[in-house]
N, CA, C and O atoms as a GROMACS GRO file, in nm:
protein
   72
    1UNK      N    1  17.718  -0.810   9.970
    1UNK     CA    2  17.651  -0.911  10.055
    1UNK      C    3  17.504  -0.874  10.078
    1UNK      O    4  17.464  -0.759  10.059
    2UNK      N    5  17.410  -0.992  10.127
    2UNK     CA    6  17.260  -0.933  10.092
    2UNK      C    7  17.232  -0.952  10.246
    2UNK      O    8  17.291  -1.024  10.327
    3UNK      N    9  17.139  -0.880  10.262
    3UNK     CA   10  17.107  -0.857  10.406
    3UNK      C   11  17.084  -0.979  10.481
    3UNK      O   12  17.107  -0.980  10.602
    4UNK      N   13  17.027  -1.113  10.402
    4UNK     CA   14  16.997  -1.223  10.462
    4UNK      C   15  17.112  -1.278  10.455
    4UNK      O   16  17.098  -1.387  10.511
    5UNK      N   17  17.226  -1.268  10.418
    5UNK     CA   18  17.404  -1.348  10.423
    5UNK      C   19  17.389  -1.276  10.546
    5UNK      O   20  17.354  -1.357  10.632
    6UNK      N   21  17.399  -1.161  10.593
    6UNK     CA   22  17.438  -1.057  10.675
    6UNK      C   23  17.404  -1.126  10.849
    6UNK      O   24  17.475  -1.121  10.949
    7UNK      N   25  17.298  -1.171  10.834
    7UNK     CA   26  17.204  -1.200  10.956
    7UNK      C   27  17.299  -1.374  10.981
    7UNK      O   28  17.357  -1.410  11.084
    8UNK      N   29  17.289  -1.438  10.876
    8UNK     CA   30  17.345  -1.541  10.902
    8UNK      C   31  17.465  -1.553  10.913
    8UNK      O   32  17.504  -1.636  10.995
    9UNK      N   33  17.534  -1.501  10.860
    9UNK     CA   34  17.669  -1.461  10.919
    9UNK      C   35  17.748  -1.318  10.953
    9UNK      O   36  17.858  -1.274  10.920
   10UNK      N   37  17.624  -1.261  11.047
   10UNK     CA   38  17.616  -1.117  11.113
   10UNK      C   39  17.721  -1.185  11.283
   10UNK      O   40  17.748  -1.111  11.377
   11UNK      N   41  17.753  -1.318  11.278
   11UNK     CA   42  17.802  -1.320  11.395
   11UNK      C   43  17.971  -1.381  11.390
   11UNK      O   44  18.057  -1.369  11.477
   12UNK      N   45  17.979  -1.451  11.247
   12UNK     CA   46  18.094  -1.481  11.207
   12UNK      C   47  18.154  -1.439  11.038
   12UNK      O   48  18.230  -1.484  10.952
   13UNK      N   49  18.078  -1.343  11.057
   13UNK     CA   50  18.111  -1.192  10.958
   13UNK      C   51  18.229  -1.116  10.995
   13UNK      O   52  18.182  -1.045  11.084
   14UNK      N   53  18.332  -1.090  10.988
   14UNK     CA   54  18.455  -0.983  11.070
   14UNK      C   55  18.411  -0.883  10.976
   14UNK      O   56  18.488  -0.788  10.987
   15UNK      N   57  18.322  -0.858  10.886
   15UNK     CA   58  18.350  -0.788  10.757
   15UNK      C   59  18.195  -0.728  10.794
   15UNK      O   60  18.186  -0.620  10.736
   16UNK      N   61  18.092  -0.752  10.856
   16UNK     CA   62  18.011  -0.696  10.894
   16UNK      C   63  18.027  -0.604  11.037
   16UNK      O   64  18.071  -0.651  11.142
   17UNK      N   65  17.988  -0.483  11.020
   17UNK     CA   66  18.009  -0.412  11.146
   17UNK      C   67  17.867  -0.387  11.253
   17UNK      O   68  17.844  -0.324  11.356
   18UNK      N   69  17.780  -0.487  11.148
   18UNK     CA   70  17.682  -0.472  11.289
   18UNK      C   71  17.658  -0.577  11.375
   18UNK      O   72  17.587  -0.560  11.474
   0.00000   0.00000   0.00000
């Protein structure tokens, strides 16, 4: 995943831990 997926779905990500 690229850092800008990350941000946009940094809040309905379960798969992102930040």
């Amino acid at each position: 995943m690229r850092m800008e997926k990350i941000r946009l779905e940094g809040e309905n990500a379960p798969c992102v831990p930040h």
